[in-house]
N, CA, C and O of each residue as an XYZ file, in Angstrom:
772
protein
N       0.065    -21.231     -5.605
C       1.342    -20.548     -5.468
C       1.836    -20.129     -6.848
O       1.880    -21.042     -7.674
N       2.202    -18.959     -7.236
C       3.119    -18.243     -8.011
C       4.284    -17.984     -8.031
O       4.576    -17.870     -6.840
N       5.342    -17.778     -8.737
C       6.508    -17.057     -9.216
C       6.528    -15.578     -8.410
O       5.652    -14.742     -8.634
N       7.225    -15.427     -7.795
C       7.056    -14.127     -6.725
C       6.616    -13.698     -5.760
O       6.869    -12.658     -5.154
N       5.776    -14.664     -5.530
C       4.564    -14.670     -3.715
C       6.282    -14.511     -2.462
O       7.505    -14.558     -2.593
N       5.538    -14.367     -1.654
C       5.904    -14.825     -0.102
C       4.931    -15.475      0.465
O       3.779    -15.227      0.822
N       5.825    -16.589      0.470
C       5.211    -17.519      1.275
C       5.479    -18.125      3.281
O       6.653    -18.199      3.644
N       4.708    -18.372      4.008
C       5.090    -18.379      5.475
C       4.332    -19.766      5.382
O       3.249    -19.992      4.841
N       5.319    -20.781      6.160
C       4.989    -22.088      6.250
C       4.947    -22.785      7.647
O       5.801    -23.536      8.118
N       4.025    -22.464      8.090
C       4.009    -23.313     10.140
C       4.007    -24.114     10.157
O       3.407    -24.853      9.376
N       5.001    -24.565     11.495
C       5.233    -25.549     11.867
C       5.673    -26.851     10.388
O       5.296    -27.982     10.081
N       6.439    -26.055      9.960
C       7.873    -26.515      8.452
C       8.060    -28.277      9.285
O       8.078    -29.223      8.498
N       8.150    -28.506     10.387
C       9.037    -29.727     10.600
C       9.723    -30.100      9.370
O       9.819    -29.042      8.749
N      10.256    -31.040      8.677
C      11.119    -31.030      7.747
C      11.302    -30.568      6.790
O      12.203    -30.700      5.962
N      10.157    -29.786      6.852
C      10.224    -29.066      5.262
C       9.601    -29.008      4.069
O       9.654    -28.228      3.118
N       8.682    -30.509      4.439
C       8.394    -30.606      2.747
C       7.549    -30.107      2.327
O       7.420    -30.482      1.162
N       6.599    -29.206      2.684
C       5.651    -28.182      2.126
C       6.371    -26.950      1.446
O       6.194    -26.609      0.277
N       7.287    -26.280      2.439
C       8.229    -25.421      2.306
C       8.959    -26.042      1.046
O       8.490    -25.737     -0.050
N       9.791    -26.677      1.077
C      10.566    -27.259     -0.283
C       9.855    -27.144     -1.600
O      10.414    -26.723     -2.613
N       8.399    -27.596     -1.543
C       7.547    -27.746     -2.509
C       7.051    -26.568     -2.995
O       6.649    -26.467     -4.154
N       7.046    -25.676     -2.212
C       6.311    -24.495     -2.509
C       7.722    -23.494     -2.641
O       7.193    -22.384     -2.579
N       8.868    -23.299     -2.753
C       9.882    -22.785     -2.431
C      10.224    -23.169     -4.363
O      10.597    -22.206     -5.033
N      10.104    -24.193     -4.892
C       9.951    -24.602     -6.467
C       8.856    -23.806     -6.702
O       9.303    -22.803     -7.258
N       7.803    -23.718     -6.595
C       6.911    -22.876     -7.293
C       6.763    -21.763     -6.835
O       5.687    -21.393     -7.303
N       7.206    -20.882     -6.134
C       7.547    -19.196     -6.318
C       8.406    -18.635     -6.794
O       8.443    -17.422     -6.999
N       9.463    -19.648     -7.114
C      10.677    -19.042     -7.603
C      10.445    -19.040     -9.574
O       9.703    -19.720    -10.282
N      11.281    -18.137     -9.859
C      12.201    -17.347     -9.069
C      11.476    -15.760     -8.518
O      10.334    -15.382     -8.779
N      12.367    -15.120     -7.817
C      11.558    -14.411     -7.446
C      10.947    -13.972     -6.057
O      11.041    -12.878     -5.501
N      10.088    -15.478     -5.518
C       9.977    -15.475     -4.302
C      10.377    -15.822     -3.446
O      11.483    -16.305     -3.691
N      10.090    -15.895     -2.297
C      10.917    -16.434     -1.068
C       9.718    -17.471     -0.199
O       8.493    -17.386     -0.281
N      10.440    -18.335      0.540
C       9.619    -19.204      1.348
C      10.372    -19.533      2.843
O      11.438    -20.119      3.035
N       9.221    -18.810      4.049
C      10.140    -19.039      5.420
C       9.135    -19.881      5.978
O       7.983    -19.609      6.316
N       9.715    -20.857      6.014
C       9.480    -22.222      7.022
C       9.848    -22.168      8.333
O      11.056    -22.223      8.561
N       9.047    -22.067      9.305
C       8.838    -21.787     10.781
C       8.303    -23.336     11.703
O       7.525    -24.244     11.410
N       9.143    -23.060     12.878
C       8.930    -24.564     13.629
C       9.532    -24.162     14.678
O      10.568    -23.510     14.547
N       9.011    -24.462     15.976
C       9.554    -24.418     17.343
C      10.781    -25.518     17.815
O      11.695    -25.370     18.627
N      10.272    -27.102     16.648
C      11.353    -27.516     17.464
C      12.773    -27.248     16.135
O      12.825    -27.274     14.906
N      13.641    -27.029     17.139
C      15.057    -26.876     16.067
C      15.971    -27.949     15.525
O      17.111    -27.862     15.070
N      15.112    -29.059     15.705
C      15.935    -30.452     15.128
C      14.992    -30.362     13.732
O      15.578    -30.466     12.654
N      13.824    -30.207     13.749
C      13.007    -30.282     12.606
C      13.783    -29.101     11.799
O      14.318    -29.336     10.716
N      13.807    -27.780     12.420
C      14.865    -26.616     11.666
C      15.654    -27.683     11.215
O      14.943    -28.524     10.664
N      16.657    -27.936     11.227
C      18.022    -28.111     10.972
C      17.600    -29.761      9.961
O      18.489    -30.212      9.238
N      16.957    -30.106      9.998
C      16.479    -31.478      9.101
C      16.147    -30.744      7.912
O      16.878    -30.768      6.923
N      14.970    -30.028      7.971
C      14.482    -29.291      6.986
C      15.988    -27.966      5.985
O      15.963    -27.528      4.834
N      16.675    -27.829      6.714
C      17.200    -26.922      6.089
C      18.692    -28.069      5.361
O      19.645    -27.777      4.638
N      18.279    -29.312      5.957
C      19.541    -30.255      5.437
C      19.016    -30.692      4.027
O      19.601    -30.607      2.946
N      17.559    -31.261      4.354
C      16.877    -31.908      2.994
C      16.552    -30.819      2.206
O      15.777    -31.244      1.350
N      16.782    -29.370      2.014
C      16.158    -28.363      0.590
C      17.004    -27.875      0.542
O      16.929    -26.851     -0.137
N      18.446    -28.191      1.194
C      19.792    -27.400      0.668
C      20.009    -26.264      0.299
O      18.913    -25.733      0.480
N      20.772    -25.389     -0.161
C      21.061    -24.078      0.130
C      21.436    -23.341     -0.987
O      22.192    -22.381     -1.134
N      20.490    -24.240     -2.025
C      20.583    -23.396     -3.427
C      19.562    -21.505     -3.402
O      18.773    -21.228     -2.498
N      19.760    -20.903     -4.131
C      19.399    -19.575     -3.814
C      17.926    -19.305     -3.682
O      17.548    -18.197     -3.303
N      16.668    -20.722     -4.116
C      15.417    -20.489     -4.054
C      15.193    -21.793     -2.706
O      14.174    -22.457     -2.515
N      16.335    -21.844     -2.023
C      15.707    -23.082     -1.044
C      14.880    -22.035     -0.166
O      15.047    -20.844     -0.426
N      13.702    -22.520      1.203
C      13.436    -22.132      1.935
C      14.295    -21.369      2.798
O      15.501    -21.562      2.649
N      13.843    -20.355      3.866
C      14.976    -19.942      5.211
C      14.032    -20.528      6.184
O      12.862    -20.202      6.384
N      14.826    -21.569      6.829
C      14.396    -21.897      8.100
C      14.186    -21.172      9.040
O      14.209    -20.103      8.431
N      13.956    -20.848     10.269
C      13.507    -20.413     11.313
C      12.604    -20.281     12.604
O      11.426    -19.978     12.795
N      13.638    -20.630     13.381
C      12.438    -20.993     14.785
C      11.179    -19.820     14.794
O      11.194    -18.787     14.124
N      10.349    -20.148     15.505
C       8.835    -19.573     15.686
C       7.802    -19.927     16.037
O       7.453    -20.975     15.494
N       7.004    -19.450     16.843
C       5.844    -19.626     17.868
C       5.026    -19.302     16.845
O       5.273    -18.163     16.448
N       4.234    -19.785     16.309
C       2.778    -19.813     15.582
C       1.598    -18.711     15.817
O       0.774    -18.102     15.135
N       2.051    -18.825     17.359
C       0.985    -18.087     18.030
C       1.157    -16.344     18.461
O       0.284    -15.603     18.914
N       2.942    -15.949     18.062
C       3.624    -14.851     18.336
C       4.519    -14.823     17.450
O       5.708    -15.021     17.702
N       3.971    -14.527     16.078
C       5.010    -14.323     14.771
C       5.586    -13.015     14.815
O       4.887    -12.094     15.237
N       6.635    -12.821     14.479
C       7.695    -11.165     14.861
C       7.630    -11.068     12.746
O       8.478    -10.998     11.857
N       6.604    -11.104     12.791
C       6.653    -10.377     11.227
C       5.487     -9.558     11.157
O       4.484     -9.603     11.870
N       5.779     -8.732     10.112
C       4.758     -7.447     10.126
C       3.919     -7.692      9.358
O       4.024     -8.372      8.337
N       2.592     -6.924      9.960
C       1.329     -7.244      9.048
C       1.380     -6.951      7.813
O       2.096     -6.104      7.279
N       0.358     -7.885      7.175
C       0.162     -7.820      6.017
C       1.845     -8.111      5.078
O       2.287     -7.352      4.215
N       2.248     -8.884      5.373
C       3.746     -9.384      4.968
C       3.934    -10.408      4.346
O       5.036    -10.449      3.799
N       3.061    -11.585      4.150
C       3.051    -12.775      3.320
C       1.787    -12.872      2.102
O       0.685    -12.329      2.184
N       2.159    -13.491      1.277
C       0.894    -13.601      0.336
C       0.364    -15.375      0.563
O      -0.778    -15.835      0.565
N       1.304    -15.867      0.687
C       0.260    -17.075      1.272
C       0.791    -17.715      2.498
O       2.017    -17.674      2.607
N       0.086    -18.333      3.500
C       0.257    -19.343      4.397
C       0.009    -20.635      4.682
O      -1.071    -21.195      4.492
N       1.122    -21.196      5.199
C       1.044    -22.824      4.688
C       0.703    -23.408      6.139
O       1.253    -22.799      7.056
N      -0.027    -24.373      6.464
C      -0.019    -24.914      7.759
C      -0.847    -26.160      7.461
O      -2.070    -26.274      7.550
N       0.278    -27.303      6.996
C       0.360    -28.632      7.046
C       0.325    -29.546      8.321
O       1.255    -29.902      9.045
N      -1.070    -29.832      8.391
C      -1.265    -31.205      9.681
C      -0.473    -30.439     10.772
O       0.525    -30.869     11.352
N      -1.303    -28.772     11.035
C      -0.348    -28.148     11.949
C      -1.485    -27.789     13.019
O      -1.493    -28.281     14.147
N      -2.455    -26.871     12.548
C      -3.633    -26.340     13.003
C      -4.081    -27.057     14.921
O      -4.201    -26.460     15.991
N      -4.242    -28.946     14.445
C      -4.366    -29.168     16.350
C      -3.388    -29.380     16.806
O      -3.563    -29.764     17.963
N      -1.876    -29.330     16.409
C      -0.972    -29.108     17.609
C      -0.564    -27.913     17.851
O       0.574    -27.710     18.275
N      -1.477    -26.893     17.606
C      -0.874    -25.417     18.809
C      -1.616    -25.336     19.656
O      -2.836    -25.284     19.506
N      -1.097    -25.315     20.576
C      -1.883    -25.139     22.139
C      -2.814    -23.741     22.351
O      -3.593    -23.717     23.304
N      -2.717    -22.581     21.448
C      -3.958    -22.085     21.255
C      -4.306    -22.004     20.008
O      -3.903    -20.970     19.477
N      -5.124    -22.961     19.084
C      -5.153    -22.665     17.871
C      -5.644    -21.229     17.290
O      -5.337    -20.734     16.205
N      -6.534    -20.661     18.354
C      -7.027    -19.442     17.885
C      -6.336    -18.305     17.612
O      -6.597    -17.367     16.859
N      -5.254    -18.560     18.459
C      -4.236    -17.299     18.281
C      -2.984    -17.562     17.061
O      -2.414    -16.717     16.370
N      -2.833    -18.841     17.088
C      -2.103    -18.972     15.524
C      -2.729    -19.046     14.626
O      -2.122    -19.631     13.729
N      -4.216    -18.585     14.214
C      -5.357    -18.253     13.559
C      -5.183    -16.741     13.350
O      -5.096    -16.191     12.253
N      -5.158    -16.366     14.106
C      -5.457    -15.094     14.420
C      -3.993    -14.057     13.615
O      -4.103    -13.113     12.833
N      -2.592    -14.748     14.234
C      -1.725    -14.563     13.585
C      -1.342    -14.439     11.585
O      -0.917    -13.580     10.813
N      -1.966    -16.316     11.487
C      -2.134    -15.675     10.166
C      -2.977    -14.697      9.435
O      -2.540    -14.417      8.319
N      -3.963    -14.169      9.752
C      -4.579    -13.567      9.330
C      -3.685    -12.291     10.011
O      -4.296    -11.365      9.478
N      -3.175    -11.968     10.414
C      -2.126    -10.739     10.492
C      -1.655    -10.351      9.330
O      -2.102     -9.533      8.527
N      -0.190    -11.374      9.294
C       0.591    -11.694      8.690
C       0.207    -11.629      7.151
O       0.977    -10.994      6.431
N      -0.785    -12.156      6.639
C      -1.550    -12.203      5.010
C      -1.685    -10.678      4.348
O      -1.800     -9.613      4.953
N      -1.657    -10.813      3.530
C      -2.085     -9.388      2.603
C      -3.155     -9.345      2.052
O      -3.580    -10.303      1.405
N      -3.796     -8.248      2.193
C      -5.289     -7.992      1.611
C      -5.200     -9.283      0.451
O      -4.201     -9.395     -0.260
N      -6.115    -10.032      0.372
C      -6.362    -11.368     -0.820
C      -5.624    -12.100     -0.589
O      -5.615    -13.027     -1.399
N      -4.643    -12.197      0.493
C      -3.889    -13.244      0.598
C      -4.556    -14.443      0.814
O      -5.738    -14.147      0.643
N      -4.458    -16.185      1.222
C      -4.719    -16.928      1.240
C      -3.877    -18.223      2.248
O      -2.675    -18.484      2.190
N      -4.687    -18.748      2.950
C      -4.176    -19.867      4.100
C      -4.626    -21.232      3.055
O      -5.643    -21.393      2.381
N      -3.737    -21.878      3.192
C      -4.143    -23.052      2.909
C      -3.080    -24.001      3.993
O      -1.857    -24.094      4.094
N      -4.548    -24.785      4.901
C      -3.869    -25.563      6.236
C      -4.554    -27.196      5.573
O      -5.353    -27.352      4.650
N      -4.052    -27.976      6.228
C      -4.641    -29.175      6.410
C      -5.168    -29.746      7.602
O      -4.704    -28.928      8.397
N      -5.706    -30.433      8.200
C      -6.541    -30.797      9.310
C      -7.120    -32.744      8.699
O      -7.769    -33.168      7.742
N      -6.452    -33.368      9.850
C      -7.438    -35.131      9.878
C      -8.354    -34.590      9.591
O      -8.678    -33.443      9.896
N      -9.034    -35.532      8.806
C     -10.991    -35.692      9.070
C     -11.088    -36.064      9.851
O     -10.128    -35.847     10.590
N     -12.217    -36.925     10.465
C     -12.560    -37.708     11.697
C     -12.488    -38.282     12.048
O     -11.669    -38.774     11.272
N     -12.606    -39.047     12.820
C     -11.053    -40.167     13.822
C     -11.440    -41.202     12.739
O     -10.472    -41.471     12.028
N     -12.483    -41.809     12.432
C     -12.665    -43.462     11.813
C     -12.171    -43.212     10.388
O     -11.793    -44.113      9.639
N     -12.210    -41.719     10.029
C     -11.332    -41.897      8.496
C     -10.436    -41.869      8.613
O     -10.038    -41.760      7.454
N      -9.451    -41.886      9.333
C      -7.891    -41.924      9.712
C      -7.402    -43.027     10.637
O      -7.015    -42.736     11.768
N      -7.404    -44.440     10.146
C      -6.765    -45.750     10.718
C      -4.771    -45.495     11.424
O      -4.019    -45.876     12.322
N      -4.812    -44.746     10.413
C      -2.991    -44.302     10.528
C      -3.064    -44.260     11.804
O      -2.369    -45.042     12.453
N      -3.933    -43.324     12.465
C      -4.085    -42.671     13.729
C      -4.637    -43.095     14.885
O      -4.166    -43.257     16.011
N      -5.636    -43.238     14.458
C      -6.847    -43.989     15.512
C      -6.383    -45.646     15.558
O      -6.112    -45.801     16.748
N      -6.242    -46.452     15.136
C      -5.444    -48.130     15.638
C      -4.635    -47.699     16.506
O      -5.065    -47.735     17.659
N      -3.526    -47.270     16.346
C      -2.262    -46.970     17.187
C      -2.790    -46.126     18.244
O      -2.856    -46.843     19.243
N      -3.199    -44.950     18.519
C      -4.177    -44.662     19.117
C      -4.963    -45.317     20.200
O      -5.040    -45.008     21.389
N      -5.613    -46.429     19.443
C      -6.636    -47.501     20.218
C      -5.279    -48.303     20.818
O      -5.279    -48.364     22.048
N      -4.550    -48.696     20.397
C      -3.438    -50.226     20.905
C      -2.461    -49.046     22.227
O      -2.119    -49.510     23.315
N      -2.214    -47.815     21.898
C      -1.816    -47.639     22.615
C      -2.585    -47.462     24.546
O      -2.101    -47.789     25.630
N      -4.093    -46.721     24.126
C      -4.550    -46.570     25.294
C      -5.208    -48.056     26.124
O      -5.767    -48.013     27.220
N      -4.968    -49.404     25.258
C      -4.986    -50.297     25.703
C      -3.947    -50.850     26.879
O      -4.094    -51.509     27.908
N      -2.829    -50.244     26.196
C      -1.661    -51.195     26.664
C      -0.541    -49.980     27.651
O       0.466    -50.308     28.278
N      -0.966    -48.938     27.553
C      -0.250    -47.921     28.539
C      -1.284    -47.005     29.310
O      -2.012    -46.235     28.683
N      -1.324    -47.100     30.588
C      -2.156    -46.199     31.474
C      -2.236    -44.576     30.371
O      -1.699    -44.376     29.281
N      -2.899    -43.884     30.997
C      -3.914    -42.432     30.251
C      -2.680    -41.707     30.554
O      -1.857    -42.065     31.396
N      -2.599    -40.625     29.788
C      -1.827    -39.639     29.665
C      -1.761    -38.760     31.298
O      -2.633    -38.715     32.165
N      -0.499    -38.181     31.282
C      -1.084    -37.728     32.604
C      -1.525    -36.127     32.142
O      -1.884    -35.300     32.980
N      -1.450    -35.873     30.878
C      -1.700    -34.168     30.593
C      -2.936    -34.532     29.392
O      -2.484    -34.858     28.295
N      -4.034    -34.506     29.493
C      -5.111    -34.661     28.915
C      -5.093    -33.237     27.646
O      -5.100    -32.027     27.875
N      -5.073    -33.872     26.486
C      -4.985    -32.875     25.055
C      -6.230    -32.830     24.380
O      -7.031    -33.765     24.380
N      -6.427    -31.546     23.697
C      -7.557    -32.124     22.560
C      -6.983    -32.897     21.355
O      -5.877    -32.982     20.821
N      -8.341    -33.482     21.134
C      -8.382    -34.542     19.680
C      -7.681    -33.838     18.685
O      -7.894    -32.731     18.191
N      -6.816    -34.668     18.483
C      -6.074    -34.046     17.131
C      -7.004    -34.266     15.631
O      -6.517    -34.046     14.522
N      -8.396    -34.731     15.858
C      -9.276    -34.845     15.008
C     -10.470    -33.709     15.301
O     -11.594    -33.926     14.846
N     -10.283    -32.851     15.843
C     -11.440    -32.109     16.537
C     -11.816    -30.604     15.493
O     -12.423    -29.604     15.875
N     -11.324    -30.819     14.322
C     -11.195    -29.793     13.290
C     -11.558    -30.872     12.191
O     -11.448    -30.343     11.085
N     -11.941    -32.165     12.100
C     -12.638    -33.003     11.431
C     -13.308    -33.213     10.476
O     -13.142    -33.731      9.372
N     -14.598    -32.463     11.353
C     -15.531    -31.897     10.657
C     -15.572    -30.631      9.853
O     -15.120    -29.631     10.410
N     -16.094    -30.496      8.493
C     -16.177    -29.382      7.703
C     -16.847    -28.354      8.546
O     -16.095    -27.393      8.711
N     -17.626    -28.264      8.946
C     -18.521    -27.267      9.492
C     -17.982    -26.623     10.605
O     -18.221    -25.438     10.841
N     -17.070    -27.518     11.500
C     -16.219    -27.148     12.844
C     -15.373    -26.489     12.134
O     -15.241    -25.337     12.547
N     -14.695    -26.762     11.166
C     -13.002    -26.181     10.771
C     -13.900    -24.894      9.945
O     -13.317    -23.827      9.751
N     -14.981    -25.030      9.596
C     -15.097    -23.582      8.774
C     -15.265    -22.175      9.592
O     -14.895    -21.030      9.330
N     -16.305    -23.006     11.197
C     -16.812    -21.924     11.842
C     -15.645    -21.640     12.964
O     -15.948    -20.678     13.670
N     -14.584    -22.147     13.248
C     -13.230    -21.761     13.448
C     -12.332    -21.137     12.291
O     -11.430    -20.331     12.518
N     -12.617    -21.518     11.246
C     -11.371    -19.854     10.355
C     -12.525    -19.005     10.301
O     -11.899    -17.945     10.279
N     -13.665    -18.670     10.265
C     -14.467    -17.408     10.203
C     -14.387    -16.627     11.882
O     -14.312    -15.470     12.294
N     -14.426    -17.433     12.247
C     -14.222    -16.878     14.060
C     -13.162    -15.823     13.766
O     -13.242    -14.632     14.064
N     -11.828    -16.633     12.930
C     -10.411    -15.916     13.029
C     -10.643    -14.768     12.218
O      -9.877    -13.880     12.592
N     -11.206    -14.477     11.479
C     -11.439    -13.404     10.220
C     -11.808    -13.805      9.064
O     -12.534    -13.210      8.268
N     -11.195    -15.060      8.930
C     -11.065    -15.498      7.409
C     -12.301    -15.702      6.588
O     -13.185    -16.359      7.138
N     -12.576    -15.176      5.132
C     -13.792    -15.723      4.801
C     -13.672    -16.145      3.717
O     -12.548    -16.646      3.710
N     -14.197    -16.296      2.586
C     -13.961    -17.174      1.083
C     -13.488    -18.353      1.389
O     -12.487    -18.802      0.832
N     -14.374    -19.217      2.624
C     -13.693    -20.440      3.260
C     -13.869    -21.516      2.226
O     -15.021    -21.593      1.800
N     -13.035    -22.335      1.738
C     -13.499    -23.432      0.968
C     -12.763    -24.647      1.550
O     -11.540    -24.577      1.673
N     -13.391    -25.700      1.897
C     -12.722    -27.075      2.645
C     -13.040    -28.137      1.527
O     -14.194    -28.182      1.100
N     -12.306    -28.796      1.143
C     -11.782    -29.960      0.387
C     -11.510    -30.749      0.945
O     -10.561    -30.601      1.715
N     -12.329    -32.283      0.852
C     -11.723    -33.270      1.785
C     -10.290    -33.958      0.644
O      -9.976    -33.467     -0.441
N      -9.858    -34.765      1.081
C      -8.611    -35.280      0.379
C      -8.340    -36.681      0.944
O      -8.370    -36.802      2.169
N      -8.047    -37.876      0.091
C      -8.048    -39.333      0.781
C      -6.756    -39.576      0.279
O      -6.199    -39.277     -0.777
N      -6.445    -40.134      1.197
C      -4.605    -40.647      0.601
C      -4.736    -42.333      1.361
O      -5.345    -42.671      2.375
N      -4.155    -42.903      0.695
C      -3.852    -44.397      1.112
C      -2.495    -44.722      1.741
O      -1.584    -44.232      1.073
N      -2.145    -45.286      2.643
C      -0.598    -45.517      2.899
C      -0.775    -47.213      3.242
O      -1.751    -47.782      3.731
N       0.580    -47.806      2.783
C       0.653    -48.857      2.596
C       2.147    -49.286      3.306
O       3.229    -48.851      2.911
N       1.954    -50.280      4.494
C       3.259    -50.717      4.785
C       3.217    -51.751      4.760
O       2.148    -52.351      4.650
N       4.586    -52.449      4.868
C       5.571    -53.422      4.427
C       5.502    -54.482      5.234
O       5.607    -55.601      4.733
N       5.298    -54.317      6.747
C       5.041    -54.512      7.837
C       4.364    -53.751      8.959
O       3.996    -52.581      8.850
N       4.207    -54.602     10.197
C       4.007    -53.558     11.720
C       5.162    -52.745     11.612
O       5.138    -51.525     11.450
N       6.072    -53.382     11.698
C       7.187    -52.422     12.320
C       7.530    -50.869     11.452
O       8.131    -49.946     12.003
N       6.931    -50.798      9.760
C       7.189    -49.889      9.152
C       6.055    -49.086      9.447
O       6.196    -47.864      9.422
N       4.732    -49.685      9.776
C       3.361    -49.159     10.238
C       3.878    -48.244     11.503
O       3.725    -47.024     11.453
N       4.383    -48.758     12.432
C       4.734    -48.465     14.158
C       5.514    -47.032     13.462
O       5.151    -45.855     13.463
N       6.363    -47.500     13.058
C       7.514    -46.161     12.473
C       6.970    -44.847     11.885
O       7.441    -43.741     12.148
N       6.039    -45.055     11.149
C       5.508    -43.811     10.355
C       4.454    -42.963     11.253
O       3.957    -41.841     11.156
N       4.344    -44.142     12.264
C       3.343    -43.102     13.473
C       4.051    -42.732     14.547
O       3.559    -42.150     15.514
N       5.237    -43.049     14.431
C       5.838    -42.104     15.412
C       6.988    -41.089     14.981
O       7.688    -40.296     15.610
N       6.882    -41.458     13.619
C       7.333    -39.756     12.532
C       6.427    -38.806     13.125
O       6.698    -37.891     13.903
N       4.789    -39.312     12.426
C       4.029    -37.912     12.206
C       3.953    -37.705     13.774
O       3.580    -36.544     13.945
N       4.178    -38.433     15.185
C       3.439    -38.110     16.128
C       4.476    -37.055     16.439
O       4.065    -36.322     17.338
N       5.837    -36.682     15.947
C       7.019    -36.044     16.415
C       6.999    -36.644     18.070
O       6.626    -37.654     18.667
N       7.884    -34.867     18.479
C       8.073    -35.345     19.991
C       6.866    -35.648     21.149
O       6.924    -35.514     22.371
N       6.011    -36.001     20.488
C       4.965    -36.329     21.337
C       5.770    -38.180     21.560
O       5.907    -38.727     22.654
N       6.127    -38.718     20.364
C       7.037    -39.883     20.329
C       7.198    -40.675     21.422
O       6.850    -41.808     21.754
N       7.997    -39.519     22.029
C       9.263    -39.862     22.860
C       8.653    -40.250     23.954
O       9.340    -41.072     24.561
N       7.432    -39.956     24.576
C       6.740    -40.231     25.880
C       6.618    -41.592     25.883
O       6.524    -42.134     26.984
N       6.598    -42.322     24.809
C       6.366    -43.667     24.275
C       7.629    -44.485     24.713
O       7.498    -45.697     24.542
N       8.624    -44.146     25.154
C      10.312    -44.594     24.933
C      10.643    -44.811     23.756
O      11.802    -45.131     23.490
């Protein structure tokens, strides 16, 4: 990211990609952070405040962006990619939306056993609560390098480069463990009580 880009950020939930990247275009540029649900809007637009280089929030379907082609210079899509219900078409979108050389940079889990965050809770849950009654894909199913590459070339995209990335998280307890997985799970959450 540069001083002057436009930047488009899916599925923003609170913001903090948007926030982060909203500091490094400015001054100059602009950064619109997009999210269907509008509690995440309104979180996100509480935590980057309303100084003149904060993000603009705004609801939006991933999969049916009302912006004109070739309109952003980069796209952000943080741990976003397996929760759209057609990923191909919010694929497809960004590559609209981008400008000749523009650039996506998404994130995606690796594969279920490198991600404990996920997969324990995961495992304890399908132990202890009957099966979903709406059967989803793996939110690990973009995992693999070779899967996530030959899905953005499907979409158009090429100069694909995938970087794995390891982060450690450390809690205090279960109960701060329990908590942080039902941040990232959002309103999927709530099915949980």
């Amino acid at each position: 990211l540069a001083p002057g880009q436009r930047v488009l950020d899916l599925a923003s939930g609170p913001g903090l990609l948007a926030g982060q990247a909203a500091l490094r275009v400015a001054p100059g540029g602009s950064v619109l952070a997009t999210d269907i649900a509008e509690g995440m809007l309104a979180e996100g637009a509480r935590r980057c405040g309303e100084h003149a280089d904060a993000p603009c929030f705004a609801a939006a379907d991933a999969e049916q962006l009302c912006l004109a082609d070739a309109s952003m210079d980069r796209v952000l899509a943080g741990l976003a990619l397996f929760i759209f219900p057609h990923p191909e078409r919010a694929l497809a979108e960004m590559h609209r939306v981008l400008m000749p050389g523009g650039r996506v940079a998404l994130s995606v889990w690796g594969v279920r056993e490198s991600v404990p965050l996920i997969h324990r809770a995961q495992d304890t849950i399908a132990r202890l609560l009957p099966p979903p009654k709406v059967s989803r894909p793996s939110v690990f199913r973009y995992g693999e390098a070779e899967v996530l590459s030959a899905t953005l070339a499907a979409a158009g995209f090429d100069d694909i480069d995938i970087r794995p990335c390891t982060f450690s998280c450390h809690f205090a307890d279960a109960e701060a463990y329990w908590q942080a997985f039902l941040d990232l799970a959002g309103g999927a959450a709530e099915a949980l009580g």
